[in-house]
N, C-alpha and C positions, 0 to 999 in steps of 0.2 A: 700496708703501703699506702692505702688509700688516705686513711687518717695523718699520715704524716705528711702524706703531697697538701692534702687541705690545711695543714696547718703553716704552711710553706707559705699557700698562694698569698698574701697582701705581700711577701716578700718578692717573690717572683713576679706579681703587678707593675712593681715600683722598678723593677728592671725598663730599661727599653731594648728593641729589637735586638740591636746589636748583641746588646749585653748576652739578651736569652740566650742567642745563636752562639754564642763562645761557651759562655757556660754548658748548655749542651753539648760543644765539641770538647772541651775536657771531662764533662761526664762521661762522655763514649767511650773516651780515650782510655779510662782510666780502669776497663776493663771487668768491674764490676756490674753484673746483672742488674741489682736494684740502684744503681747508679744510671744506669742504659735506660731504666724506667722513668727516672725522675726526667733526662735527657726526653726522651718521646712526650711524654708530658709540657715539656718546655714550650720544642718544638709545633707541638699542635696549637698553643697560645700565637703563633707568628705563622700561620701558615700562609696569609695574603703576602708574605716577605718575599714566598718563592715563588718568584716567576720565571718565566722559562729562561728566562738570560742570568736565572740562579741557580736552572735545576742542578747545577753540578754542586756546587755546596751540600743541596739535598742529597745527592748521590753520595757525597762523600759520606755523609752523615749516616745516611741508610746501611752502607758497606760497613760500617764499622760497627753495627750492632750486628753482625754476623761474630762467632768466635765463641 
């Protein structure tokens, strides 16, 4: 997994915030484990994204890797 997220990252760079943050919400979504992985991966690239008048996004995001 690891060698795949590294070969990802110049793609995943050239995203912006936004971008990451959707794309993380359809990887969650979508129900697969190593999909939720790439998702936490994103995620950790925008963490300055989430401020407290975003935590719920985070929340949202966090809940959905449970299942």
């Amino acid at each position: 997994m690891k060698r795949f997220l590294a070969s990802l990252k110049p793609e995943f760079a050239d995203l912006h915030t936004e971008q990451k943050i959707e794309l993380a919400t359809r990887l969650i979504a979508s129900g697969y484990g190593e999909q939720k992985s790439v998702a936490i991966a994103l995620v950790e690239k925008v963490q300055e994204h989430f401020t407290p008048e975003r935590f719920g996004k985070l929340e949202d995001l966090v809940s959905g890797l449970h299942g």
